[in-house]
N, C-alpha and C positions, 0 to 999 in steps of 0.2 A: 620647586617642590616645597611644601609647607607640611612640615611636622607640628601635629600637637602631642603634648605630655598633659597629662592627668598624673596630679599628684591626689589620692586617696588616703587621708588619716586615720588611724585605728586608735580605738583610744581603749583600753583594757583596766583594769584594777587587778593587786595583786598584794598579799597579805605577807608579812616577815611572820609572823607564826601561827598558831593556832586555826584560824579559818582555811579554809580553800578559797579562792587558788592562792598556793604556791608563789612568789619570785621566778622562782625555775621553770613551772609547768605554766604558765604565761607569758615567759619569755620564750619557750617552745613553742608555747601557739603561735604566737606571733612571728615566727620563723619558719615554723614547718606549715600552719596549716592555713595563715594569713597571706604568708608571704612576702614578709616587708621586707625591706633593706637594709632599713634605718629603724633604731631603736633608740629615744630616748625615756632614760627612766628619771622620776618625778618623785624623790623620796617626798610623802607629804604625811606632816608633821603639822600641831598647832603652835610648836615652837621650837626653835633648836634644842637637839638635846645627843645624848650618845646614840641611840637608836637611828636617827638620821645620820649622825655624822661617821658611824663607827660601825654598827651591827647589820643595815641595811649594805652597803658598800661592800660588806663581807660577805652577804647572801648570794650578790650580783656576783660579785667575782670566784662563789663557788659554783651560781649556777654556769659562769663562761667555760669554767672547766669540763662539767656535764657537756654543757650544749657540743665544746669543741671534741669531748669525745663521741659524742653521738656524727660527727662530722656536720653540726650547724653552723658552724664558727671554725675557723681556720687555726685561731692561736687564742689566748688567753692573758689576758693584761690586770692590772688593778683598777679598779674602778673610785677614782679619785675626782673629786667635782669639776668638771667638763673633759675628764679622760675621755678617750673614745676606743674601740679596738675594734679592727677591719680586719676580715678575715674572706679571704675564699672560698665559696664551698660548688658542691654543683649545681646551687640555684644562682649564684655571682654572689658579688662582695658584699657584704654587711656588715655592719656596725651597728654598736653599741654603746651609746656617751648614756652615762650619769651628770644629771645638774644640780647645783644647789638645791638641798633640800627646801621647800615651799616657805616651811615654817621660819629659815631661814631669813628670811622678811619680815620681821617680828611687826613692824608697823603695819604693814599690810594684812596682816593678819588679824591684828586685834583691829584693824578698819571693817573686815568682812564681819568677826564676831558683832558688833556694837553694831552694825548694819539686820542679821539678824536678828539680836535682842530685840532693837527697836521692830523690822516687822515679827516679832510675835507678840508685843507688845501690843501695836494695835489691830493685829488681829485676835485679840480675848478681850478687846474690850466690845 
């Protein structure tokens, strides 16, 4: 007998304040109406700063308290850079890791800036 698996990525964006969506209401989607398993979230930032390290992490782990009272999540953890929290619920196990913020790579970062500069650069000319 030969099993195949299909892994399918969802790749979503989601705002710490002001815009919509939410941290919260896109980790919900992603849970109730997606149906993933596995959630990693991608603080991205153009450089480290508290907002990544500090304000974001706080969002995540207020929205795991929502989610696990809504019964999307089983239990509720801190979300510390590569934490993860598994949780139960009646769709099966899920998780949730946090990774180092993007910006966190300062090199790579100002590699991608100075990549764009340069293509807009020669496209105005």
């Amino acid at each position: 007998t030969t099993t195949t698996t299909t892994t399918t990525t969802v790749v979503k964006a989601a705002h710490m304040e002001i815009a919509p969506p939410s941290i919260l209401d896109t980790l919900r989607t992603l849970l109730k109406d997606d149906d993933v398993s596995k959630v990693v979230c991608v603080p991205y930032f153009l450089s480290p700063g508290r907002h990544a390290t500090e304000d974001v992490p706080q969002l995540i782990r207020e929205a795991r308290e929502v989610l696990g009272e809504e019964g999307l999540l089983s239990s509720s953890s801190s979300p510390t850079e590569g934490d993860t929290n598994s949780g139960g619920s009646e769709k099966g196990e899920r998780e949730i890791t946090v990774s180092a913020a993007l910006g966190s790579h300062l090199e790579s970062m100002l590699g991608a800036v100075d990549d764009l500069v340069e293509w807009a650069l020669e496209e105005a000319e």
